[in-house]
PDB file of N, CA, C and O in Angstrom:
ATOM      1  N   UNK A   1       0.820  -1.184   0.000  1.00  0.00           N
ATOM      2  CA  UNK A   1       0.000   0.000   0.000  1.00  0.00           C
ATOM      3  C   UNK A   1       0.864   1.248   0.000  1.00  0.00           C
ATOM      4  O   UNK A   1       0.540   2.160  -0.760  1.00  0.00           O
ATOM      5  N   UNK A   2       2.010   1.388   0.834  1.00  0.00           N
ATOM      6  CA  UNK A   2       3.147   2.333   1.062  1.00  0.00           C
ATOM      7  C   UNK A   2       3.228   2.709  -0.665  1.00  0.00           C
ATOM      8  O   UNK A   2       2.722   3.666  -1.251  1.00  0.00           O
ATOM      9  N   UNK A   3       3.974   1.692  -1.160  1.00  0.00           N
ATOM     10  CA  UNK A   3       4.407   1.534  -2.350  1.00  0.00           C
ATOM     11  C   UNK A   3       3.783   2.594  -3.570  1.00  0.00           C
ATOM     12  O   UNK A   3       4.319   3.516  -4.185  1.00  0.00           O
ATOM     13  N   UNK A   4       2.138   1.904  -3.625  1.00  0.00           N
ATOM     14  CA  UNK A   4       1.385   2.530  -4.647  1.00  0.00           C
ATOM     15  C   UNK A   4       1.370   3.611  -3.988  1.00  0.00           C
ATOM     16  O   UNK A   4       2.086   4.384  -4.625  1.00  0.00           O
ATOM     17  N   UNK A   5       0.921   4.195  -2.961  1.00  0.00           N
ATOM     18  CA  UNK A   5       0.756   5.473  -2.540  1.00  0.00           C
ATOM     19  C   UNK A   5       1.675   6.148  -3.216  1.00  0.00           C
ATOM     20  O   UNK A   5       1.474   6.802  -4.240  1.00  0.00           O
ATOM     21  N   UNK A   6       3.139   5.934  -2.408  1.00  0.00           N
ATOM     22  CA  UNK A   6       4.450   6.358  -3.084  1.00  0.00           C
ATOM     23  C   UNK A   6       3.813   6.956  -4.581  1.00  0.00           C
ATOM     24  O   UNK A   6       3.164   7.933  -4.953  1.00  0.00           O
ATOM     25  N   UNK A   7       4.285   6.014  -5.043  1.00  0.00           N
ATOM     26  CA  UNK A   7       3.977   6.445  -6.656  1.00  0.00           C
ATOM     27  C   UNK A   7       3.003   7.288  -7.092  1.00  0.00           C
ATOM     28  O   UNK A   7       3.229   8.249  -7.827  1.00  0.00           O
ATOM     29  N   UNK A   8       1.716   6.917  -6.596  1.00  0.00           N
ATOM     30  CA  UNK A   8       0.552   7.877  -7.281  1.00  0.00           C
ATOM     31  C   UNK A   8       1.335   9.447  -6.344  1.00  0.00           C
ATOM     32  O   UNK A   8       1.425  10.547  -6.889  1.00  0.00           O
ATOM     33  N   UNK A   9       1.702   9.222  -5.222  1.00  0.00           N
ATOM     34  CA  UNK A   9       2.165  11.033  -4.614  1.00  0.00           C
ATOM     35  C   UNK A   9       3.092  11.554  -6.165  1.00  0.00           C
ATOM     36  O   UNK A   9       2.903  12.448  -6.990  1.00  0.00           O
ATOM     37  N   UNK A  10       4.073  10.536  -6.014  1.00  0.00           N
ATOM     38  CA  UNK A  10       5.648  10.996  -6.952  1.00  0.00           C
ATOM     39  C   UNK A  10       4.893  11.578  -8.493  1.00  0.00           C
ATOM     40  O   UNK A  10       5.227  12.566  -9.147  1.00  0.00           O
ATOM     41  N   UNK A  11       4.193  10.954  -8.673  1.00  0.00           N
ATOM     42  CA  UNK A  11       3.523  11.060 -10.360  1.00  0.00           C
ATOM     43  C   UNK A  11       2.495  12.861  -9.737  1.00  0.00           C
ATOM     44  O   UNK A  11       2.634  13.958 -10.280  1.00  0.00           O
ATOM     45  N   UNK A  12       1.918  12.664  -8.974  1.00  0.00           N
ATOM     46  CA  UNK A  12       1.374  14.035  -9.310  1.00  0.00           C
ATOM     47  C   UNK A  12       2.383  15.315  -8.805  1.00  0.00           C
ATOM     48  O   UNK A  12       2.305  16.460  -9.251  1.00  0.00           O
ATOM     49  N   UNK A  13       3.135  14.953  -7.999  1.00  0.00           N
ATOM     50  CA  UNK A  13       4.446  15.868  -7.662  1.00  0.00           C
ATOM     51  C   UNK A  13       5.070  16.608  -8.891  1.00  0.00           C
ATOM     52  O   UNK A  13       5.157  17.822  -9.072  1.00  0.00           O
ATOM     53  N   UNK A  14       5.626  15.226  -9.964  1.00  0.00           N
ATOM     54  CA  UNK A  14       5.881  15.389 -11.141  1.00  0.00           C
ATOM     55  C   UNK A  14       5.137  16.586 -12.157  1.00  0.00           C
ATOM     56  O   UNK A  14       5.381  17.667 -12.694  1.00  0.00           O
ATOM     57  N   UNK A  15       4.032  15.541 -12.002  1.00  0.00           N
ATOM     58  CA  UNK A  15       3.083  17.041 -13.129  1.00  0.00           C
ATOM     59  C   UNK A  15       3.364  18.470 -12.324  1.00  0.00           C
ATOM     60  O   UNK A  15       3.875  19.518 -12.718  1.00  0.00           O
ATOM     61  N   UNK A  16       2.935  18.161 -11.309  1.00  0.00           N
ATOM     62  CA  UNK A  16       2.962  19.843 -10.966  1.00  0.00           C
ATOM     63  C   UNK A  16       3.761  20.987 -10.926  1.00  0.00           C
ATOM     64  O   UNK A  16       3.642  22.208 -11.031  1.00  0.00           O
ATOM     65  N   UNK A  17       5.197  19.569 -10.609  1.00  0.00           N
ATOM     66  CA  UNK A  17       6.541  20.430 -11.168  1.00  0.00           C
ATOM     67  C   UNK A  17       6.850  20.774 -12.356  1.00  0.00           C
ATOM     68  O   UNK A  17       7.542  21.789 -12.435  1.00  0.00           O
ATOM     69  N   UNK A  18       6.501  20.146 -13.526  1.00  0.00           N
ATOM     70  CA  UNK A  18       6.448  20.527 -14.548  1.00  0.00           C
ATOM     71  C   UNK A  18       6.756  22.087 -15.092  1.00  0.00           C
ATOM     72  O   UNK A  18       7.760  22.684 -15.481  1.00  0.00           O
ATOM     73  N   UNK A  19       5.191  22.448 -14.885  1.00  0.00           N
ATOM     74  CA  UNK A  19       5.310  24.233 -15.377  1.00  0.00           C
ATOM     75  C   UNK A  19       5.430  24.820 -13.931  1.00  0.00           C
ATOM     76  O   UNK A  19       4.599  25.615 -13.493  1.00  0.00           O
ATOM     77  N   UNK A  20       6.424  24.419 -13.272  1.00  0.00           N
ATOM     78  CA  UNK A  20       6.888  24.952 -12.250  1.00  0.00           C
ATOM     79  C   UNK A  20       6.143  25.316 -10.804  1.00  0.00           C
ATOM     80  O   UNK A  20       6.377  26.298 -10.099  1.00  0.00           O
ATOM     81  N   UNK A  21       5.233  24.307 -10.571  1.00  0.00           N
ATOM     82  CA  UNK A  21       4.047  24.408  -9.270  1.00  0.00           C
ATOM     83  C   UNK A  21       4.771  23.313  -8.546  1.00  0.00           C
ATOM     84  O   UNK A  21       5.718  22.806  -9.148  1.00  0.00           O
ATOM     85  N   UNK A  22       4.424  22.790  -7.138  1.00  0.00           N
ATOM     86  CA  UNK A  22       4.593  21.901  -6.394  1.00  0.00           C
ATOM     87  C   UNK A  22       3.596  21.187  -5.586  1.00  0.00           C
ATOM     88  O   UNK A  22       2.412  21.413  -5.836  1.00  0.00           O
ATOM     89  N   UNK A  23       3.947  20.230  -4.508  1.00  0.00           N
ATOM     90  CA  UNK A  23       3.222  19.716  -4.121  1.00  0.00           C
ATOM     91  C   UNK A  23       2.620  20.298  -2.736  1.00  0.00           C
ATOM     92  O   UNK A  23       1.706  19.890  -2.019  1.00  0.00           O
ATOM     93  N   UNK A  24       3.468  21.386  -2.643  1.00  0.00           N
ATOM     94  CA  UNK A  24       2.921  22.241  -1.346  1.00  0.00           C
ATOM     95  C   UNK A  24       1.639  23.009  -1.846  1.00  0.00           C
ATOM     96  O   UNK A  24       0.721  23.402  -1.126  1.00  0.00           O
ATOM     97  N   UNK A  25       1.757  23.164  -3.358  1.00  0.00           N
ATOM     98  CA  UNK A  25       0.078  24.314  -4.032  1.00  0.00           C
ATOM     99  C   UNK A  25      -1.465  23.454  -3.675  1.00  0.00           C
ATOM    100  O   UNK A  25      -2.603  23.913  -3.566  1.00  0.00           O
ATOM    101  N   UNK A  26      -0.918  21.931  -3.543  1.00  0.00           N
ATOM    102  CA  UNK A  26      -2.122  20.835  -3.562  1.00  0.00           C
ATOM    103  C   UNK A  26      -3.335  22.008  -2.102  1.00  0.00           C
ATOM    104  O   UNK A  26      -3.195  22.527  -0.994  1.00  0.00           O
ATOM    105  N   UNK A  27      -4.008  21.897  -2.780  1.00  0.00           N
ATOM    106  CA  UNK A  27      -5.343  22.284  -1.349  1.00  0.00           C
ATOM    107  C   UNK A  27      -6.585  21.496  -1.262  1.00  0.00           C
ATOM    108  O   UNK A  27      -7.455  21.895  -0.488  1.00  0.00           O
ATOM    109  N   UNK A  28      -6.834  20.134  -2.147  1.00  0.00           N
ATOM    110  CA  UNK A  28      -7.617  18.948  -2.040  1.00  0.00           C
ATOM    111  C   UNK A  28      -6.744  17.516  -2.637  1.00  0.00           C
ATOM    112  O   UNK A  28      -5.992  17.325  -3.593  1.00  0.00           O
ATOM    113  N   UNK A  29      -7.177  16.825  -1.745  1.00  0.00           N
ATOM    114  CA  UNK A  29      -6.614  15.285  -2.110  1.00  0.00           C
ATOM    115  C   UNK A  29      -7.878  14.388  -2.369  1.00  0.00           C
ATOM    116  O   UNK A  29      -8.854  14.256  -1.630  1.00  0.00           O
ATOM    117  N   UNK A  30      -7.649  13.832  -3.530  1.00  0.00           N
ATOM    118  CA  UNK A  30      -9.226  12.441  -3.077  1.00  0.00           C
ATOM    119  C   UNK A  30      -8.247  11.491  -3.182  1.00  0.00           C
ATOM    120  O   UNK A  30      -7.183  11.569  -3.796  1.00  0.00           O
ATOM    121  N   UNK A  31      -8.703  10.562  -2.514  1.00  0.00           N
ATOM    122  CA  UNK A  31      -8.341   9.448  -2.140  1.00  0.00           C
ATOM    123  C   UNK A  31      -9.215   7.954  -2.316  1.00  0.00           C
ATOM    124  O   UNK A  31     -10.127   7.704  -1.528  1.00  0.00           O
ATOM    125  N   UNK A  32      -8.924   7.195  -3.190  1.00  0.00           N
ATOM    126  CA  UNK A  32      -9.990   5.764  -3.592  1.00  0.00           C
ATOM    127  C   UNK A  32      -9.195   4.664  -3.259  1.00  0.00           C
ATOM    128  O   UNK A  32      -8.251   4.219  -3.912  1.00  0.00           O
ATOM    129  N   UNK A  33      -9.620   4.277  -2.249  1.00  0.00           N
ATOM    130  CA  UNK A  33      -8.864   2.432  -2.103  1.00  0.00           C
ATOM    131  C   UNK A  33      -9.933   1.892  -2.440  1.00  0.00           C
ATOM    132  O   UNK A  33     -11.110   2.233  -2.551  1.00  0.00           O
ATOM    133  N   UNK A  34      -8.980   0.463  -2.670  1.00  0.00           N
ATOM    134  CA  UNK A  34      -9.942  -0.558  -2.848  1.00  0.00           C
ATOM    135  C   UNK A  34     -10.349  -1.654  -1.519  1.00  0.00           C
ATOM    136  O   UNK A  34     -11.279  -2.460  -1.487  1.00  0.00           O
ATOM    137  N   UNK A  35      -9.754  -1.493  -0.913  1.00  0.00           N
ATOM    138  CA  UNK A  35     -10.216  -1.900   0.311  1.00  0.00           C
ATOM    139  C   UNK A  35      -9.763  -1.220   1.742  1.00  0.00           C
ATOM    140  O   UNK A  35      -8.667  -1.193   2.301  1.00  0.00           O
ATOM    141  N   UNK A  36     -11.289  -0.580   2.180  1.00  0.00           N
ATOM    142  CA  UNK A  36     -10.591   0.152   3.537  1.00  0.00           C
ATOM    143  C   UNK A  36      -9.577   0.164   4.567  1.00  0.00           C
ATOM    144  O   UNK A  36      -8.930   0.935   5.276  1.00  0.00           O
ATOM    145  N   UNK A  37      -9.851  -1.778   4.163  1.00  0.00           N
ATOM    146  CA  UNK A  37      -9.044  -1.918   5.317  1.00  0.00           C
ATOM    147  C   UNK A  37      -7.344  -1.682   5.282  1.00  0.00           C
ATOM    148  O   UNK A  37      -6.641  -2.205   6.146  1.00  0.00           O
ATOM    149  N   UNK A  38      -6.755  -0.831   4.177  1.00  0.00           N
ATOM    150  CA  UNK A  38      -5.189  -0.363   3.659  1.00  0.00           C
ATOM    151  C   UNK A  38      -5.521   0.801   4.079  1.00  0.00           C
ATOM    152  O   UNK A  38      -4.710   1.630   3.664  1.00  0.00           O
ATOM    153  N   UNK A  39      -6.617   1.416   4.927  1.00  0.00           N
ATOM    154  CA  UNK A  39      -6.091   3.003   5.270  1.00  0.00           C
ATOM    155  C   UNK A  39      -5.117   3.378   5.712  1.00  0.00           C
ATOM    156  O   UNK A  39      -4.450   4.341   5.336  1.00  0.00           O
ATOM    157  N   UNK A  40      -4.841   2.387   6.890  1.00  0.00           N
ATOM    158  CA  UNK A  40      -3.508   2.797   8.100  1.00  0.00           C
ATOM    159  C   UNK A  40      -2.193   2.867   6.708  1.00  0.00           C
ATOM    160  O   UNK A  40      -1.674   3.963   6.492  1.00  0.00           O
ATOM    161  N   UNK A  41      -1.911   2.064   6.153  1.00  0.00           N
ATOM    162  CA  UNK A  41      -0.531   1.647   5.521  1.00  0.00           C
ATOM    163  C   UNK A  41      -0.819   2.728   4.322  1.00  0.00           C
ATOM    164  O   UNK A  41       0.124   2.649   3.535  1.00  0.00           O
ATOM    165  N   UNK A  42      -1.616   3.550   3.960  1.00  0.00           N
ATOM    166  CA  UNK A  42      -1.831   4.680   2.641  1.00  0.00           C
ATOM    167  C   UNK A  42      -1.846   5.783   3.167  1.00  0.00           C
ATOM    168  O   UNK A  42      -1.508   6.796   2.554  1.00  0.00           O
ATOM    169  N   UNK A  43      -2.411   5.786   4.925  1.00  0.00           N
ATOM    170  CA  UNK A  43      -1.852   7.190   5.240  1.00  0.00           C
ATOM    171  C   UNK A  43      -0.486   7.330   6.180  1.00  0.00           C
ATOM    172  O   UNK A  43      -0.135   8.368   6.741  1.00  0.00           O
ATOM    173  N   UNK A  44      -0.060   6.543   6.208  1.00  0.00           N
ATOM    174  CA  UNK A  44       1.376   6.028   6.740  1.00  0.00           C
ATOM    175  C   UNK A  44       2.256   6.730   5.909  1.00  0.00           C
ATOM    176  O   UNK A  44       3.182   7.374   6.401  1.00  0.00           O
ATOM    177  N   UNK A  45       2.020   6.663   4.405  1.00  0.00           N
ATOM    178  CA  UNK A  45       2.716   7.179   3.543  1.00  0.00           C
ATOM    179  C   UNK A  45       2.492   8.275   3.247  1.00  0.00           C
ATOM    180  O   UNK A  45       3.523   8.917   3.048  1.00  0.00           O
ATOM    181  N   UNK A  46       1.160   9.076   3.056  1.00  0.00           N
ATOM    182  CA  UNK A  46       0.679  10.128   2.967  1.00  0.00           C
ATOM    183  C   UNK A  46       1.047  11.240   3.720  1.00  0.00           C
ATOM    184  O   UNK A  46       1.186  12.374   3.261  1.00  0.00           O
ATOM    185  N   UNK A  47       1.269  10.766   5.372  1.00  0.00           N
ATOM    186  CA  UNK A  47       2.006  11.693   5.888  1.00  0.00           C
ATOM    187  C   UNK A  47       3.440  12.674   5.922  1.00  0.00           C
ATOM    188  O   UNK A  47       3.801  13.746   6.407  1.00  0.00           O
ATOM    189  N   UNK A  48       3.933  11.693   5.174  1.00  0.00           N
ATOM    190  CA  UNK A  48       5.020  11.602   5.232  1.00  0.00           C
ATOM    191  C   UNK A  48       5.282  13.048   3.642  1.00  0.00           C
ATOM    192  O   UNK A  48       6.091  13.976   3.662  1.00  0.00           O
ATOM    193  N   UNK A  49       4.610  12.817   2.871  1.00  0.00           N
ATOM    194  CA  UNK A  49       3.992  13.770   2.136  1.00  0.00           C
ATOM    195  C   UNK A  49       3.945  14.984   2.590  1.00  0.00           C
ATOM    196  O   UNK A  49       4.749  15.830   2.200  1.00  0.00           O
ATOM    197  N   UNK A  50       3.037  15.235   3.442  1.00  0.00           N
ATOM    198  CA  UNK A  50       2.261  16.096   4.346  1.00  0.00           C
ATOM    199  C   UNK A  50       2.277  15.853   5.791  1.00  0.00           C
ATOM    200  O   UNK A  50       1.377  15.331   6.448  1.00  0.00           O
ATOM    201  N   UNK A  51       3.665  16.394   6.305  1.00  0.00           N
ATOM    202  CA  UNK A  51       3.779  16.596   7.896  1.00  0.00           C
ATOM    203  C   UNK A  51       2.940  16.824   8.416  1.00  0.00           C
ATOM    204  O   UNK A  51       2.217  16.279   9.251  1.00  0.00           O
ATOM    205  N   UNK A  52       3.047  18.547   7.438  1.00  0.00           N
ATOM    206  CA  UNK A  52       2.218  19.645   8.678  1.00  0.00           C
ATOM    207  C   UNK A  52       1.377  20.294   7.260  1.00  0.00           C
ATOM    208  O   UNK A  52       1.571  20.227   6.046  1.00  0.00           O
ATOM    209  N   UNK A  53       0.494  20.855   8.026  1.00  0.00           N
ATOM    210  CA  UNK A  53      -0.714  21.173   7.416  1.00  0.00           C
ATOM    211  C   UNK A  53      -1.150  20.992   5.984  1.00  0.00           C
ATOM    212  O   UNK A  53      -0.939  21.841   5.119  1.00  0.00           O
ATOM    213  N   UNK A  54      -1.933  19.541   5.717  1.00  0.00           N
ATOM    214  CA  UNK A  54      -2.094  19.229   4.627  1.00  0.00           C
ATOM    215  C   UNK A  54      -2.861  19.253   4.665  1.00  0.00           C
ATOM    216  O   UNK A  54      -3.626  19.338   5.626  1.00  0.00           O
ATOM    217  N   UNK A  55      -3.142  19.137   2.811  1.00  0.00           N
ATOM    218  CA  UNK A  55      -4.485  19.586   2.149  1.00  0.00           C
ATOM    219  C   UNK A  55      -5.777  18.771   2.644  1.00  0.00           C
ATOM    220  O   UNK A  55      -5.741  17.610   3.054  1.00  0.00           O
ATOM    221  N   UNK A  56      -6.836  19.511   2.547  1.00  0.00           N
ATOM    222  CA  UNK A  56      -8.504  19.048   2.466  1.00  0.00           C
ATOM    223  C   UNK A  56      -7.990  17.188   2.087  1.00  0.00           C
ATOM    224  O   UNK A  56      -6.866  16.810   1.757  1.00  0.00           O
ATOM    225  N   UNK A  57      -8.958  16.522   2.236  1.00  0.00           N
ATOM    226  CA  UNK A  57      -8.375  15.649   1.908  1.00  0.00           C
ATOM    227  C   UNK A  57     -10.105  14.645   2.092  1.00  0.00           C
ATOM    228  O   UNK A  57     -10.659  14.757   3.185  1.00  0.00           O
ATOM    229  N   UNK A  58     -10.882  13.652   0.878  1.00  0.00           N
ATOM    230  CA  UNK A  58     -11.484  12.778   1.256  1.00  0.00           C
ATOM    231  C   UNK A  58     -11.085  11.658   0.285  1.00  0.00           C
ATOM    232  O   UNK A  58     -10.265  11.631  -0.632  1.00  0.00           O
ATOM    233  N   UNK A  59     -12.051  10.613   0.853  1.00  0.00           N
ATOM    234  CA  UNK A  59     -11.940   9.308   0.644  1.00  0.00           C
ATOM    235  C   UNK A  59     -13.060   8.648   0.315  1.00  0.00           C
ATOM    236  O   UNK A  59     -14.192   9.073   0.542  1.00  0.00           O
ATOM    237  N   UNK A  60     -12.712   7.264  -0.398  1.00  0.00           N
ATOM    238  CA  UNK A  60     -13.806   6.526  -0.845  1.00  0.00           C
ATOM    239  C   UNK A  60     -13.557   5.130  -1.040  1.00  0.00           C
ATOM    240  O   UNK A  60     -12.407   4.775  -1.297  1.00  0.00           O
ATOM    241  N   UNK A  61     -14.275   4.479  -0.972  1.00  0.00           N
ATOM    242  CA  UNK A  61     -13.715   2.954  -1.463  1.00  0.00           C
ATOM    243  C   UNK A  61     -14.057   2.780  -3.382  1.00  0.00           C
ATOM    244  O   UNK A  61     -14.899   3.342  -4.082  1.00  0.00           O
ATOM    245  N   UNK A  62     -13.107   1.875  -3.690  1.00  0.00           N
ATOM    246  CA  UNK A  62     -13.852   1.240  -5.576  1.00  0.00           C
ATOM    247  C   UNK A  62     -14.766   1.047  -5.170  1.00  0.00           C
ATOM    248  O   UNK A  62     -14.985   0.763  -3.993  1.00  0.00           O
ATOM    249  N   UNK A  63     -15.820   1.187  -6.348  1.00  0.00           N
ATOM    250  CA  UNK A  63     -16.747   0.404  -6.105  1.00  0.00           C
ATOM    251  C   UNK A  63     -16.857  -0.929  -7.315  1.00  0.00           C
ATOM    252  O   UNK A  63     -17.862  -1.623  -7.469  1.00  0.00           O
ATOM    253  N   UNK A  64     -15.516  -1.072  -8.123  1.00  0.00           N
ATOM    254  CA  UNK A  64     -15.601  -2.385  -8.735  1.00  0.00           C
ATOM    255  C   UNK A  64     -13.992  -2.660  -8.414  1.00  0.00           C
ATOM    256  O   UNK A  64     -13.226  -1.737  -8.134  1.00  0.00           O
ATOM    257  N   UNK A  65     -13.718  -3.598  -8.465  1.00  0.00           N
ATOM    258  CA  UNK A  65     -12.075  -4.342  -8.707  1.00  0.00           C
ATOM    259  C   UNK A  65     -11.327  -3.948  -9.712  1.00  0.00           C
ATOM    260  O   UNK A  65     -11.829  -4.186 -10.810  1.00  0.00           O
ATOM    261  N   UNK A  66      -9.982  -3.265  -9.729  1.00  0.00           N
ATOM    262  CA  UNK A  66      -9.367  -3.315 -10.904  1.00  0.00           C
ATOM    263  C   UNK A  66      -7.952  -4.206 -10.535  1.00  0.00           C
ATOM    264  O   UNK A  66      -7.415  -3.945  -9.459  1.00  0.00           O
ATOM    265  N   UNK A  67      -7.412  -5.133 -11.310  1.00  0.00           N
ATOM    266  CA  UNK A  67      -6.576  -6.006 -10.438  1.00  0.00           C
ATOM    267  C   UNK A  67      -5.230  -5.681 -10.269  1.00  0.00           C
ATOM    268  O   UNK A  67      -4.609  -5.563 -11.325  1.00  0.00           O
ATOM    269  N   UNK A  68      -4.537  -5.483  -9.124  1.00  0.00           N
ATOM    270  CA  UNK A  68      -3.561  -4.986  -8.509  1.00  0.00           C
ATOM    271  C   UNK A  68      -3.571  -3.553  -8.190  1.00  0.00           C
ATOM    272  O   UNK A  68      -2.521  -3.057  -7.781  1.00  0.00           O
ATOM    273  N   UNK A  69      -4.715  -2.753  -8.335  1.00  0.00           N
ATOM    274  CA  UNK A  69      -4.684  -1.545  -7.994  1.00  0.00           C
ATOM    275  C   UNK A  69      -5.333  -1.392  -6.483  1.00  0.00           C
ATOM    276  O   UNK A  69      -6.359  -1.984  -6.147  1.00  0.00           O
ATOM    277  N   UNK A  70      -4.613  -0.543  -5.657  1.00  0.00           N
ATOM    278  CA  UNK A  70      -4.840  -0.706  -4.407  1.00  0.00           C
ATOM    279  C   UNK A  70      -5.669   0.851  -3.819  1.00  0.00           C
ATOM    280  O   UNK A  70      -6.525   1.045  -2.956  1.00  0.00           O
ATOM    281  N   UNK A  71      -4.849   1.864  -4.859  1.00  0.00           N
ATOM    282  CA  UNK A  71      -5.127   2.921  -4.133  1.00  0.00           C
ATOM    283  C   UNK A  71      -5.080   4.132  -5.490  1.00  0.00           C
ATOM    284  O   UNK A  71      -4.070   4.328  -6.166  1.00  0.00           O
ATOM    285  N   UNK A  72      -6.496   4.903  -5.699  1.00  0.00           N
ATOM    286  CA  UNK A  72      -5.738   6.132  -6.851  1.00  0.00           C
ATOM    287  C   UNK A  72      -6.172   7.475  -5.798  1.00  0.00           C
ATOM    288  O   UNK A  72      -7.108   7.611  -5.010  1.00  0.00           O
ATOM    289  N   UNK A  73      -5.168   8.268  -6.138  1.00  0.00           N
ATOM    290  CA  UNK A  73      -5.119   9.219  -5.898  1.00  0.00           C
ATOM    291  C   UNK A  73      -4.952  10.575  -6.457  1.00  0.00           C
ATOM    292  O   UNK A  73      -4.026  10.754  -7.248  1.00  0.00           O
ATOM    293  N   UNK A  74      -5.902  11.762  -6.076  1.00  0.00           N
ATOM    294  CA  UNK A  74      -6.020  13.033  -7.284  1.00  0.00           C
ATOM    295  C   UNK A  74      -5.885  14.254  -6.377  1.00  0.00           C
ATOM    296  O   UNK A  74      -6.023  14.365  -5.159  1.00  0.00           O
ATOM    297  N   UNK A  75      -5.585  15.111  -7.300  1.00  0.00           N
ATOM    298  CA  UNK A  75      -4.996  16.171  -6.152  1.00  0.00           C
ATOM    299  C   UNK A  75      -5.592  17.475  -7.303  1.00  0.00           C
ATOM    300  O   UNK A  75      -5.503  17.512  -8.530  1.00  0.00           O
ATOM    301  N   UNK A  76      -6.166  18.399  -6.403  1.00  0.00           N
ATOM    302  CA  UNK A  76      -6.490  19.919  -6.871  1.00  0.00           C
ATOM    303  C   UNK A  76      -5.648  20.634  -6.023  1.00  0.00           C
ATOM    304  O   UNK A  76      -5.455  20.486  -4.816  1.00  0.00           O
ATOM    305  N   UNK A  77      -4.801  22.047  -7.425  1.00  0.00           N
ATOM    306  CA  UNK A  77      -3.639  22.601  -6.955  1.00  0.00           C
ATOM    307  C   UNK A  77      -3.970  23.786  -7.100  1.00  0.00           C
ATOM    308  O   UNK A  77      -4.886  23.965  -7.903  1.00  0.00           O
ATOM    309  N   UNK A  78      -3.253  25.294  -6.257  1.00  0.00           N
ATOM    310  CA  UNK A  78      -3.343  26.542  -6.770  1.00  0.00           C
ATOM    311  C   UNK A  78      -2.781  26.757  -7.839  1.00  0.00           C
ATOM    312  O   UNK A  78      -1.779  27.275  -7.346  1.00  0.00           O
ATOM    313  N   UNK A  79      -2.579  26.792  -8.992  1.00  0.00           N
ATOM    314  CA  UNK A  79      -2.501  28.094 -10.030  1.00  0.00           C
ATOM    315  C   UNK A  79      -0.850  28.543  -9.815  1.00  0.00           C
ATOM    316  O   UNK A  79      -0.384  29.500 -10.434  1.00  0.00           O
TER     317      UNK A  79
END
């Protein structure tokens, strides 16, 4: 769960750095597992992201299976 988290953070970090924004501009996170029960181990990683004062942030479960996907994650940024 660490893992994918990892990645889906690193990949939108990426875009945002791009045209020169970061991951500190994020001011909403959604968050979709596929099974609740990986919250602890997705925000384990998440924190780590976001020490101190991180973004708005909700959650949801799939509501179908996609196989090996554990966790997607989307982020709205300032400008």
């Amino acid at each position: 769960m660490q893992a994918q988290t990892r990645q889906c953070l690193t990949n939108i970090a990426a875009v945002l750095e791009a045209p020169g924004s970061s991951m500190d501009k994020i001011v909403s996170v959604t968050l979709v597992l596929a099974d609740e029960d990986d919250f602890a181990g997705m925000n384990e990683e998440y924190l780590r992201w976001f020490p101190s004062n991180p973004p708005a942030r909700q959650g949801a479960k799939l509501p179908a299976r996609v196989p090996g996907l554990k966790v997607s994650v989307a982020a709205i940024a300032e400008a």
